[in-house]
C-alpha positions as CSV (number, residue, x, y, z in Angstrom):
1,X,31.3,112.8,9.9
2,X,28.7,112.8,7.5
3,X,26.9,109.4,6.4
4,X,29.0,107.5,3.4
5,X,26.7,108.2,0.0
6,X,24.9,105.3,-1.8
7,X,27.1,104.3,-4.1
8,X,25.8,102.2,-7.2
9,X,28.3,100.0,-9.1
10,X,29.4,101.7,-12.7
11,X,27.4,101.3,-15.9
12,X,29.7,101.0,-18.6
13,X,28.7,100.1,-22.0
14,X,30.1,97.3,-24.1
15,X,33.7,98.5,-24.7
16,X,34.4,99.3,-28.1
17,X,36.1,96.9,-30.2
18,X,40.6,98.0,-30.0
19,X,42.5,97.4,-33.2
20,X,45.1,94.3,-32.9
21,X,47.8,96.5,-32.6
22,X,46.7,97.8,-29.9
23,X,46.4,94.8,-27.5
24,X,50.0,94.0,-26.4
25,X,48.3,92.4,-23.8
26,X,46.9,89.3,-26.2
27,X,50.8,89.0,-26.9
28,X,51.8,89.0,-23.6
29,X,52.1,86.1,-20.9
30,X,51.6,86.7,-17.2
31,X,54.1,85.2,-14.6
32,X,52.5,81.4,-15.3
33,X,53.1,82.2,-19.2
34,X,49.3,81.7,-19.5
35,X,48.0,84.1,-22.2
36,X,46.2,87.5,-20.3
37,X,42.8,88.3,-21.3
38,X,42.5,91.5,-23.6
39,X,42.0,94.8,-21.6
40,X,38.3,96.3,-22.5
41,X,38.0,100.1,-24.1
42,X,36.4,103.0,-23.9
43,X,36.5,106.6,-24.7
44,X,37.5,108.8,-22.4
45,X,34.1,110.3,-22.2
46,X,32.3,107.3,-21.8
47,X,34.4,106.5,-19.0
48,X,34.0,109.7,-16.9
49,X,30.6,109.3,-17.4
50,X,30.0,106.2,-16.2
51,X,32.2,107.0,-13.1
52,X,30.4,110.5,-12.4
53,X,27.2,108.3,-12.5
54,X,28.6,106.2,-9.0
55,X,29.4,109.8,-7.1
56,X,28.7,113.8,-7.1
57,X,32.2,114.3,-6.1
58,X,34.6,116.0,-8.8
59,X,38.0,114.8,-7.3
60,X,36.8,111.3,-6.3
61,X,35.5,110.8,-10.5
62,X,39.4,112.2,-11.5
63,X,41.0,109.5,-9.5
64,X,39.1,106.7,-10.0
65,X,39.4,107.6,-14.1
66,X,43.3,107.9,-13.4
67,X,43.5,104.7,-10.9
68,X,41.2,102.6,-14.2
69,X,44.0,104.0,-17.0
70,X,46.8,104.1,-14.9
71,X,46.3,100.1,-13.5
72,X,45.5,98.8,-17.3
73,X,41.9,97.8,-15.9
74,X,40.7,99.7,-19.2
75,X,42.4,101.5,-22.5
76,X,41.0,104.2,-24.0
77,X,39.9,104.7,-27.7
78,X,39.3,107.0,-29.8
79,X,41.3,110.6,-29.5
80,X,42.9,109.6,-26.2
81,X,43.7,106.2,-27.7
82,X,47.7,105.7,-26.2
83,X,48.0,108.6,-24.2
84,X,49.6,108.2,-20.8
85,X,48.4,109.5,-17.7
């Protein structure tokens, strides 16, 4: 098996600001019905980017991307702004 690549943590930018109506989350309550904290965005560019940056391997940069949008960790502006994956 081949050595495990250096991997080097993700450089994302400051996300860009979301609209109010876009954060359901500042609305929302976790299970303590303490506020949760609003969820950062970026484009979707921006993203792959910054994940492509960590490895050279296609597939590994498509599910990390889907893993980030598909757990909330971050929402997309922009174009893809709402889109489901």
């Amino acid at each position: 098996m081949a050595a495990a690549a250096h991997r080097r943590p993700l450089a994302l930018r400051e996300p860009l600001p979301v609209a109010d109506d876009d954060l359901e989350a500042d609305a929302s309550l976790d299970g303590a019905g303490a506020p949760l904290a609003p969820v950062p965005g970026y484009t979707l560019l921006d993203l792959v980017r910054a994940v492509a940056e960590a490895t050279a391997d296609d597939g590994e940069v498509v599910a990390t991307v889907l893993h980030l949008l598909r757990s909330g960790s971050v929402r997309l502006t922009g174009s893809f702004r709402g889109e489901r994956f």
